[in-house]
C-alpha positions as CSV (number, residue, x, y, z in Angstrom):
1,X,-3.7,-24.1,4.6
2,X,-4.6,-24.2,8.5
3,X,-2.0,-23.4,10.9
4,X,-1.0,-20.4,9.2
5,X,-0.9,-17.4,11.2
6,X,-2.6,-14.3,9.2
7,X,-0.7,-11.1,8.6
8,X,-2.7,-7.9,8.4
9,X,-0.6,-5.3,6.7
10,X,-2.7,-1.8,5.8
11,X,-1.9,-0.6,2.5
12,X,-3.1,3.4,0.7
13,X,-3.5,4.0,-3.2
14,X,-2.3,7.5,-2.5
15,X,-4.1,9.8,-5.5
16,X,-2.6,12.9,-6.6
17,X,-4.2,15.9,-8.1
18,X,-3.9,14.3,-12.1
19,X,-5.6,10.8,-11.4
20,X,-2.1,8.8,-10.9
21,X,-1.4,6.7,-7.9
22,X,1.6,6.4,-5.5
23,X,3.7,3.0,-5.6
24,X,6.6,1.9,-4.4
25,X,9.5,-0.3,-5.1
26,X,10.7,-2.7,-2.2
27,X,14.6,-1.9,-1.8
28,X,17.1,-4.8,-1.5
29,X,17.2,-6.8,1.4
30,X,13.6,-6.5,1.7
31,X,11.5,-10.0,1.2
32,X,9.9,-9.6,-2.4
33,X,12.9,-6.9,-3.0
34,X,12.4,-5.3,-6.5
35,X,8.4,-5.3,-6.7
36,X,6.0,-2.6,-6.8
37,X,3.4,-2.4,-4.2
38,X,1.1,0.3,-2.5
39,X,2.8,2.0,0.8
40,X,1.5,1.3,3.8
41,X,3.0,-1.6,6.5
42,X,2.2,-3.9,9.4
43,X,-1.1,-3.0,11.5
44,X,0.7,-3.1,15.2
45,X,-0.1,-4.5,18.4
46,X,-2.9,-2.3,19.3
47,X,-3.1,-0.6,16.1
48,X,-6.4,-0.1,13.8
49,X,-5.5,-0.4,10.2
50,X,-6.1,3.5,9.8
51,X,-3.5,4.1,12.9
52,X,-1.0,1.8,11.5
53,X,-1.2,3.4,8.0
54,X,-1.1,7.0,9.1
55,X,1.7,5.9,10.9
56,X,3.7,4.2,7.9
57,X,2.7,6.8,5.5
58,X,4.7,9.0,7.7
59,X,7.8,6.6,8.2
60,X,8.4,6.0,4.5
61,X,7.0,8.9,2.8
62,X,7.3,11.8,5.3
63,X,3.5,12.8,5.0
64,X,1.0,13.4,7.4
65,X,-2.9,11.9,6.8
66,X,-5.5,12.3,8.6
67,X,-8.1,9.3,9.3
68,X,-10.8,11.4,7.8
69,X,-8.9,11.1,5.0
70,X,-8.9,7.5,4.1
71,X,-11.3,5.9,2.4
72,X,-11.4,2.1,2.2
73,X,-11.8,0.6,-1.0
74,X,-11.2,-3.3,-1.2
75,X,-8.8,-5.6,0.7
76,X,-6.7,-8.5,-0.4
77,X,-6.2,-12.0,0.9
78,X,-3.3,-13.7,-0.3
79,X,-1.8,-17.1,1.0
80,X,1.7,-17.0,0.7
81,X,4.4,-19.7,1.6
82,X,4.7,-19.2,5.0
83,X,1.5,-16.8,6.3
84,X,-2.1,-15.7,4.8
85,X,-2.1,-12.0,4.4
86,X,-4.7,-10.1,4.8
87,X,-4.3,-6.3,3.5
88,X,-7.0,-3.7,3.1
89,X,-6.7,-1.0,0.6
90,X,-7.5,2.8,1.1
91,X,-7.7,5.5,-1.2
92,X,-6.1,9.1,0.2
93,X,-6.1,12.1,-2.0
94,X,-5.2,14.7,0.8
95,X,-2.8,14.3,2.9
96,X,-0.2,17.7,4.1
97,X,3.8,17.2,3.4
98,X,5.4,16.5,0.1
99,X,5.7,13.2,-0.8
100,X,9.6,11.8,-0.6
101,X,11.1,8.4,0.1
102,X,12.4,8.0,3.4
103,X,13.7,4.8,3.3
104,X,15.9,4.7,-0.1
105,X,13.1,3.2,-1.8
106,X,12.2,4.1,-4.9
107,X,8.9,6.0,-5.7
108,X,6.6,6.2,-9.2
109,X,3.1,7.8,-9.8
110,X,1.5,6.0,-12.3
111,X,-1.6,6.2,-13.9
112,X,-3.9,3.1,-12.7
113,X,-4.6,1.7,-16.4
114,X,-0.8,1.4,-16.3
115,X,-0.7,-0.2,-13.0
116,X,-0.4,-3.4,-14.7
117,X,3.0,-2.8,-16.2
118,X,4.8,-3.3,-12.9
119,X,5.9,-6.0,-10.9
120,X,4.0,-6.6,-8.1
121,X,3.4,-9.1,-5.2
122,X,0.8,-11.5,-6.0
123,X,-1.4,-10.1,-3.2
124,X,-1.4,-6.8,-5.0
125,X,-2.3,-7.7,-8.3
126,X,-6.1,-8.2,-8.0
127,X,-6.0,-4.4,-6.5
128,X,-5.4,-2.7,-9.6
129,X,-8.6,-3.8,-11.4
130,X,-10.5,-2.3,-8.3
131,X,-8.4,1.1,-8.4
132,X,-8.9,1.2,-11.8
133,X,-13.1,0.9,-11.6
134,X,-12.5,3.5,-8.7
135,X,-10.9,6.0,-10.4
């Protein structure tokens, strides 16, 4: 397991007004193309997680959060084939814009008891039972 370099990627359970949560479905070409997972993307060079979020959230969903707005709930650490990722998970239920996929890929809202139903990557998984308990 040593010698893998780690991966932090910043990921948002975005909560709308009824209790369901935002996920999205990784669009061909992708790695792990097909599977659910929460929006959010690589922390950059210089980035805090909230700064690379805000900024991703805004890439692929054409939103704008504030970092008063996001709330950390759990994180994730997940060895994968060829890197360890690491991923912490916010919670956002006010953010300004409508929600619309900006990148082709498509979007569900889904009530976190049926979170499970959906593919996922396997660093993803263990979130839902947190986001459930949350919410």
């Amino acid at each position: 397991m040593s010698g893998l370099r780690v991966v932090l990627v910043a990921a948002c359970a975005l909560v709308d007004p009824d209790g369901r949560v935002l996920i999205c479905r990784r669009p061909q070409g992708k790695a792990m193309a097909g599977l659910w997972e929460f929006p959010g993307g690589k922390v950059e060079q210089g980035e805090v997680p909230e700064q690379a979020l805000i900024r991703e959230l805004g890439e692929e969903l054409g939103i704008d959060v504030t970092m008063a707005c996001l709330a950390p709930l759990t994180f994730a650490s997940h060895t994968y084939e060829t890197f360890h990722l690491l991923m912490p998970l916010y919670v956002c239920r006010k953010w300004n814009g409508r929600v619309r996929a900006m990148e082709g890929q498509e979007l569900a809202w889904v009530k976190p008891g049926k979170l499970s139903g959906y593919d996922m990557p396997p660093a993803d998984e263990p979130l839902i039972a947190h986001l459930f308990d949350a919410l």
